[in-house]
C-alpha positions in Angstrom: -15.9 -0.6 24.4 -14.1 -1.6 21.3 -13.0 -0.3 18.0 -12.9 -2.5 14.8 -10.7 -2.1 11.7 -10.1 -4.3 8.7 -6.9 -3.7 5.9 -8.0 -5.2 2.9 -4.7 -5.9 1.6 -3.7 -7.7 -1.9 -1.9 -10.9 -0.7 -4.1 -11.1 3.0 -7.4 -9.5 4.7 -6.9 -8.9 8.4 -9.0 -7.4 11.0 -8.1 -6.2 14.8 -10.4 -5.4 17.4 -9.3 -2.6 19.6 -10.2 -1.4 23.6 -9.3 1.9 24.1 -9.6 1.4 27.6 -6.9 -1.2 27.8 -5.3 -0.7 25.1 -5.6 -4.7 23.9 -5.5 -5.5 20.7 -7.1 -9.0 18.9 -6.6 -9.9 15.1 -7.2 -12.7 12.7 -5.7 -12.8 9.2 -6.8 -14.4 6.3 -5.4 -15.1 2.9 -7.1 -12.9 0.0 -8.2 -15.8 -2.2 -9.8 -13.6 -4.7 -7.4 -13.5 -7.4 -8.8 -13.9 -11.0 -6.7 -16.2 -12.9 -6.3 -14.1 -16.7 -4.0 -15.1 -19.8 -3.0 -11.5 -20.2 0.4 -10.8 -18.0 0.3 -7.5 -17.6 -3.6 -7.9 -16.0 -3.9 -8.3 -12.0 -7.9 -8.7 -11.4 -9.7 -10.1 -8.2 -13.2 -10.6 -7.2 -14.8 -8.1 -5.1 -17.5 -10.4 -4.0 -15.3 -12.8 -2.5 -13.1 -9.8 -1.0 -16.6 -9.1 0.5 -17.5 -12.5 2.1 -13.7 -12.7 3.8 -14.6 -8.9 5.3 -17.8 -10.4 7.0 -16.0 -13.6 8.0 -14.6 -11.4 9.9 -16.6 -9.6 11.1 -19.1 -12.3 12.6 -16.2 -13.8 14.3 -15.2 -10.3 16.3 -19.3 -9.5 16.6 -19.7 -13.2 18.0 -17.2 -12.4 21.1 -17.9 -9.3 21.8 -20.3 -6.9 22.5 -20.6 -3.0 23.0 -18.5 -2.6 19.4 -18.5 1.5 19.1 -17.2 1.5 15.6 -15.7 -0.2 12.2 -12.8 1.5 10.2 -11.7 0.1 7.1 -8.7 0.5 5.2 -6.3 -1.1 2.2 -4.7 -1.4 -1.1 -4.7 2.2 -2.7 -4.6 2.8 -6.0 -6.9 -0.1 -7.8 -11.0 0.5 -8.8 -13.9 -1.4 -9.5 -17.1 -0.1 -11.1 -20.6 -0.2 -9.8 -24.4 0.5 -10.8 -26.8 2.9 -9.3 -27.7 0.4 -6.7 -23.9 0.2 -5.1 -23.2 -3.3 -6.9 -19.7 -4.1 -8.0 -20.1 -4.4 -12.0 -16.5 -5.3 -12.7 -13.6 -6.9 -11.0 -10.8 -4.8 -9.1 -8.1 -3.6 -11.0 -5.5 -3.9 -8.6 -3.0 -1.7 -8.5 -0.1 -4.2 -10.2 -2.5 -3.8 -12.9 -0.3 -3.0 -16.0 -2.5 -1.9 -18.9 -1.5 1.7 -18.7 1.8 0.7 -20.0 0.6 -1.0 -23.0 1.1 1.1 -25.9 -1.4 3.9 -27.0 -2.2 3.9 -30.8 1.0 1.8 -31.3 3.7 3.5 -29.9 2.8 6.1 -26.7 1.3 4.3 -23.6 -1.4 5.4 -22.2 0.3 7.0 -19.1 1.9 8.8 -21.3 -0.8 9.7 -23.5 -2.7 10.6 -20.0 -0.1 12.6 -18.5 0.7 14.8 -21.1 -3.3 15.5 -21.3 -3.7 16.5 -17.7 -0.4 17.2 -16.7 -0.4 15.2 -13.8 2.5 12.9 -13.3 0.4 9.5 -13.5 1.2 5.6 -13.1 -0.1 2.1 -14.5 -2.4 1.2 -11.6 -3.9 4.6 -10.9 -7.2 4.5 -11.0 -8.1 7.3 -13.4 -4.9 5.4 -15.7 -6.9 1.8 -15.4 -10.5 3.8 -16.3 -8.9 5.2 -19.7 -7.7 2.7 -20.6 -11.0 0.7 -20.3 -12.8 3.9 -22.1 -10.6 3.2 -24.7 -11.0 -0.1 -25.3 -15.0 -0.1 -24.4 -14.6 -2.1 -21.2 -16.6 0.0 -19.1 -19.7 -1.8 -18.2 -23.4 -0.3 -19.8 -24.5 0.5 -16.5 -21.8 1.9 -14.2 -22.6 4.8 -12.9 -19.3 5.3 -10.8 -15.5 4.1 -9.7 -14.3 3.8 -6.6 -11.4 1.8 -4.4 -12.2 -1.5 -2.7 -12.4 -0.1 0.6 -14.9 2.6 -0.3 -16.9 0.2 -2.4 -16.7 -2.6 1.5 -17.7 0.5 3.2 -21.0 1.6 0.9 -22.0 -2.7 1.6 -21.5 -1.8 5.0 -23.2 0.9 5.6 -26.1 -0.2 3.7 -25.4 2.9 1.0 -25.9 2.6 -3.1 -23.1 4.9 -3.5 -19.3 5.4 -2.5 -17.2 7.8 -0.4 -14.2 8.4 -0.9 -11.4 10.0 1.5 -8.8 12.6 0.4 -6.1 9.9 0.4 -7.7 7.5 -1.4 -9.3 10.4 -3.8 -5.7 11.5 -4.6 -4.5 7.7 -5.4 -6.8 7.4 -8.3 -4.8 10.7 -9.8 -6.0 13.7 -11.0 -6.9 15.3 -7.7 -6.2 18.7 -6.6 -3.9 18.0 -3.4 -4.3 21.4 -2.8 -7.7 22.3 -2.7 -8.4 18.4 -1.6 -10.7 17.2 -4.8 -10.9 16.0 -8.1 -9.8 18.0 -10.8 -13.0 18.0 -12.9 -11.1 20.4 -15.5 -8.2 17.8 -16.4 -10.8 14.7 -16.3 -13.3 16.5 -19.3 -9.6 17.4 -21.4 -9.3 13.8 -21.4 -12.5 12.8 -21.9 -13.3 11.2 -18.4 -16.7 12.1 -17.0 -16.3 13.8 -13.4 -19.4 12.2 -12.4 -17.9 9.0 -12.6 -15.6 9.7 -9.5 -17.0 9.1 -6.0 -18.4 12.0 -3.5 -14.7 12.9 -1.3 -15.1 13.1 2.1 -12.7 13.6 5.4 -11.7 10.6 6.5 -13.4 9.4 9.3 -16.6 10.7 8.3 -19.5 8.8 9.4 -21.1 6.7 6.2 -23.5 4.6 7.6 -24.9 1.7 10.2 -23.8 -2.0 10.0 -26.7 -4.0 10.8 -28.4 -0.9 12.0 -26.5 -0.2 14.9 -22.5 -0.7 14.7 -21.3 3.0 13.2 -19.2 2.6 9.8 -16.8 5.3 8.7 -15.3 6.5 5.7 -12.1 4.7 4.8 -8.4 5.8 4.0 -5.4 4.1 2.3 -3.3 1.7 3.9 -0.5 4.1 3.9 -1.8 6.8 5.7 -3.6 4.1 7.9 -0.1 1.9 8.8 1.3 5.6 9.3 -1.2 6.1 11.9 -1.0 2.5 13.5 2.8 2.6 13.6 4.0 6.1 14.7 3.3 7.8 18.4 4.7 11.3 16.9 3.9 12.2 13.4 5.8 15.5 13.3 9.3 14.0 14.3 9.2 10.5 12.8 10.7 8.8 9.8 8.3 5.4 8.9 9.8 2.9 6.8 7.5 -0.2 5.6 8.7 -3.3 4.0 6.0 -5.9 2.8 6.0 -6.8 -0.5 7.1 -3.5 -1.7 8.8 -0.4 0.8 7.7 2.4 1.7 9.2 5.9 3.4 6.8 8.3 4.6 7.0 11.3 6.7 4.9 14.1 7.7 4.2 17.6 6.7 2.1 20.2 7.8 2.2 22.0 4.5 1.6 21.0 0.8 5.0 20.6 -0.7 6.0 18.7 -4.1 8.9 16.6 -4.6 10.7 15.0 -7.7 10.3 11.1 -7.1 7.8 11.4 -4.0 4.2 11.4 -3.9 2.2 14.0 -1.9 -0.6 12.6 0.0 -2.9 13.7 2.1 -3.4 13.1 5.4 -6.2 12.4 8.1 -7.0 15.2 10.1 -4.8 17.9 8.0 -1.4 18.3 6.8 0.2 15.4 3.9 3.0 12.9 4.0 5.2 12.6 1.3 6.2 9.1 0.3 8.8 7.4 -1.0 7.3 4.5 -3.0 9.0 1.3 -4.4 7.9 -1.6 -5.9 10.3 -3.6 -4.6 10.5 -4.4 -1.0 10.5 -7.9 0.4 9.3 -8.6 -3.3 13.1 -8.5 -4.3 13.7 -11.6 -1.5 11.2 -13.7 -3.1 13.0 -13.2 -6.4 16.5 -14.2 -4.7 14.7 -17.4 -2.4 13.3 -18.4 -6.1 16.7 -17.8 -7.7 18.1 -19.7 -4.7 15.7 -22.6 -5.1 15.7 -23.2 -8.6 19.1 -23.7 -8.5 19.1 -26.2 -6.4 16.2 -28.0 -8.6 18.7 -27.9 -11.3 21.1 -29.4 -10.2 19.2 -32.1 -8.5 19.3 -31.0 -5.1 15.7 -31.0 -2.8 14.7 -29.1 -0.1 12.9 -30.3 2.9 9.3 -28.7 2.9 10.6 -27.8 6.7 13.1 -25.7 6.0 12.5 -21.9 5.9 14.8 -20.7 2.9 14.0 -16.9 4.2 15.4 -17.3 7.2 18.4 -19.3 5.9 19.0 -16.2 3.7 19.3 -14.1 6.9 21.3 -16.7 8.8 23.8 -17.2 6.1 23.9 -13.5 5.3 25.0 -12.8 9.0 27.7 -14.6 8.3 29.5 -12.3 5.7 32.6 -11.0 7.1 33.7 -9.2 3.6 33.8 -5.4 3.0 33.4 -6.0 -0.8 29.7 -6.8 -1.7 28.0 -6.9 -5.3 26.1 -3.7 -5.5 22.5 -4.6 -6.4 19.6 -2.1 -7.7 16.2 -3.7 -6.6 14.0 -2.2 -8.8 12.9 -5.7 -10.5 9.8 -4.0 -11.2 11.1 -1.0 -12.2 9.9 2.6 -10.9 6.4 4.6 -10.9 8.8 7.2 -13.2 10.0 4.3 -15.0 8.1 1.3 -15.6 10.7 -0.5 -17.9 13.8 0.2 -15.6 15.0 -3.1 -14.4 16.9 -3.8 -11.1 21.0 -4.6 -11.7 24.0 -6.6 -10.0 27.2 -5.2 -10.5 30.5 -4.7 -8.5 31.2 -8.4 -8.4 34.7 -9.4 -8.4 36.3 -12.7 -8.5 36.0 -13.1 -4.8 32.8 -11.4 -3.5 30.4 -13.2 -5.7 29.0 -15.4 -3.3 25.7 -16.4 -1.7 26.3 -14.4 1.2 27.5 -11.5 -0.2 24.6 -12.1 -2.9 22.0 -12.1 -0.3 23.7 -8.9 2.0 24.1 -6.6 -1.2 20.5 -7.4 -1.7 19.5 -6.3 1.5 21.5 -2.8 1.3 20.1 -2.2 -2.2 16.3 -2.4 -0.7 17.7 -0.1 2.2 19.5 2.0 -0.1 16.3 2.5 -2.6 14.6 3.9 0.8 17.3 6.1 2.1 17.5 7.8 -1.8 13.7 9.1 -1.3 14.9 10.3 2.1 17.3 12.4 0.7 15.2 14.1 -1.5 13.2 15.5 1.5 13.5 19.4 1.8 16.2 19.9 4.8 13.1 22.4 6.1 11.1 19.3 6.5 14.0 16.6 7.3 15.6 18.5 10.4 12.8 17.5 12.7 12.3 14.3 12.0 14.7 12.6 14.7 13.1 9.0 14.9 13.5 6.1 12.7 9.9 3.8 13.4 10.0 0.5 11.4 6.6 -1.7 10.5 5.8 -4.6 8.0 6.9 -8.3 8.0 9.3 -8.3 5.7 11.2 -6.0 8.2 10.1 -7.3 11.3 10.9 -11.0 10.4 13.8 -10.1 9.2 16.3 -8.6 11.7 19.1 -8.4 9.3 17.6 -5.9 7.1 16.7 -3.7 10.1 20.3 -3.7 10.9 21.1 -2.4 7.7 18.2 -0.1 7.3 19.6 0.8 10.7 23.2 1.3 9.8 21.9 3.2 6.3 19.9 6.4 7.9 22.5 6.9 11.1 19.8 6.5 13.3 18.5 3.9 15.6 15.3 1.7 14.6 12.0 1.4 16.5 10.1 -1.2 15.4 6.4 -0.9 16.0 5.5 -2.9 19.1 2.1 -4.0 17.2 1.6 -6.4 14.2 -1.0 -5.2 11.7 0.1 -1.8 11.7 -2.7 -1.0 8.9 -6.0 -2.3 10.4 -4.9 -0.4 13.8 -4.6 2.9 12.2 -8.2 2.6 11.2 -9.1 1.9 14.4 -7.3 5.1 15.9 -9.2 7.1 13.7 -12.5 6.6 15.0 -11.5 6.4 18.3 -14.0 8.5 20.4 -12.7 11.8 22.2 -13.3 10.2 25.8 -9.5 11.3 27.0 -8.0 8.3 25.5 -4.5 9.1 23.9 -4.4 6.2 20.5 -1.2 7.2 19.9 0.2 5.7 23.3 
């Protein structure tokens, strides 16, 4: 028998194909090429039809090599929203979430996650999906006919499972904000103050829940976000583990039975009971591609060229290596500033007359993104912290990148696993549909 999961991610699509028997896993990746090209910066759009088609390329090439397929889980990029009719058609593009609008100033001065916050009292973000739908209220975007929002994997899952409208999981419910994390739904109260409809919001389910039939006979279930999915596909024991994820931005998450809120983390819930509270930054393997550009461009300018066969990441990380000095520039990564604060900007300082060099340039980078994670891990209550005793590691931009492990490594006292399987993400959807036959997922 085997399991199927797809992450639908922002940069890439991937799918694995999962025996529970065996424990084999199969994947294919491929590039999300649905961006929509726009002339306003702060915009990040991309076409859910095409997201679609790349979801059943997929699909036809697991279903064309093999057979006795028990299930399909679906997971992804959290946060973002599209809008669609009364039929279950997509009516809008998806606002991702790098979508910026909700910091563009409200009536000329306030933005609108401001303006939203202080209405709800929920601590809020540009991205959020009840932040991008205010926004387009306010500036009568909302198309005539839609009858509902919901995330990109909900909206894959409805076309799925042949349904005209969404499901939603707690974990993706919460990421659109103003959702009672408590009581595990939307917080119709908050949504009418500000003049959101409640009946916009997709139906919220359990994760896992059964939502329909792909091609009448393959089961398709209710999906979660990629967080609480790469949680599940990297970690054997969720009560004792610290997970760290670096891709194009970080992520520290660990586990808690019980609801607890924390200054700078995010509460979320999680699949089968309990939360994780996560450490969010924008930054992650994000601030690398801002130091290979740096890196590049300067040899451009001064007439230097680069062979199209030479891997500048991995020259970073050789070079890096290298650096024998005690003495490195202290860098903030937070290029892209915080949830909290949008307009912070990262910083390089504690350069002296000898450290400043590439080396050391490319090192103090490296501690800043593992010093951005170990800062969220500090604000974890010591009632919750005490038991978590392993360090697990997933992503690419930690995995390819053995330097920053070491530093990560060195940074939290405590020796890194890294997760023995790629696509951490698409797994964890797999494992939770995964049928109760006496096979462990977590092995």
């Amino acid at each position: 028998m085997y399991y199927i999961g797809i992450d639908i991610g922002t940069s890439s699509l991937c799918g694995v194909i999962y025996n529970p028997e065996t424990k084999s896993v199969a994947s294919i990746s491929k590039d999300n090429k649905a961006n929509i090209r726009s002339s306003l910066a702060w915009e990040s759009v991309q076409d859910p039809s095409l997201i679609m088609d790349t979801v059943m390329e997929i699909l036809r090439e697991f279903t064309d090599q093999y057979a006795d397929i028990k299930g399909i889980g679906v997971t992804g990029q959290m946060h973002g929203i599209l809008y669609v009719d009364e039929k279950g058609n997509a009516l809008s593009p998806l606002y991702t979430w790098l979508d910026g609008r909700g910091n563009l100033p409200f009536n000329g001065h306030r933005t609108y996650v401001e303006r939203l916050s202080d209405l709800s009292g929920y601590s809020l973000a540009t991205g959020y999906g009840a932040v991008t739908h205010f926004y387009n209220l306010q500036n009568n975007l909302v198309p005539a006919k839609a009858v509902k929002i919901c995330t990109i994997m909900d909206y894959v899952v409805m076309k799925l499972a042949g349904r005209s409208t969404p499901l939603t999981d707690y974990a993706n419910g919460a990421s659109f904000g103003f959702f009672d994390l408590k009581n595990l739904c939307f917080d119709t109260a908050s949504l009418e103050k500000a003049d959101i409809d409640s009946s916009m919001m997709p139906d919220t389910v359990e994760a896992g829940v059964l939502a329909g039939y792909f091609a009448d006979k393959i089961p398709v279930y209710a999906a979660t976000g990629d967080n609480q999915a790469s949680f599940l596909g990297s970690v054997g024991d969720i009560a004792h583990s610290i997970h760290i994820t670096v891709g194009t931005s970080s992520q520290l998450s660990v586990y808690s039975k019980d609801f607890v809120k924390v200054e700078q983390l995010d509460t979320r819930p999680f699949p089968g009971g309990g939360y994780i509270l996560v450490g969010a930054a924008l930054c992650g393997g994000l601030s690398l591609t801002v130091l290979k550009s740096f890196f590049a461009n300067t040899l451009k300018l001064f007439g230097a060229t680069t062979d199209d066969s030479i891997d500048l990441y991995e020259k970073m990380t050789v070079v890096a290596e290298s650096a024998v000095s005690n003495d490195f520039p202290v860098v903030e990564t937070t290029f892209n500033g915080t949830r909290l604060e949008p307009s912070k900007r990262g910083a390089i300082f504690n350069i002296s007359t000898t450290n400043f060099t590439p080396e050391n340039l490319i090192t103090g980078f490296l501690k800043g993104i593992a010093s951005e994670l170990y800062a969220f891990y500090e604000r974890i209550p010591d009632e919750i912290k005490k038991n978590k005793n392993t360090l697990v590691g997933s992503g690419n931009g930690l995995k390819k990148n053995p330097l920053l492990a070491k530093i990560i490594e060195n940074r939290f006292n405590c020796k890194l696993i890294l997760s023995e399987r790629d696509e951490e993400a698409a797994l964890g959807a797999c494992f939770l549909h995964v049928d109760g036959d006496g096979c462990n997922y977590f092995a």
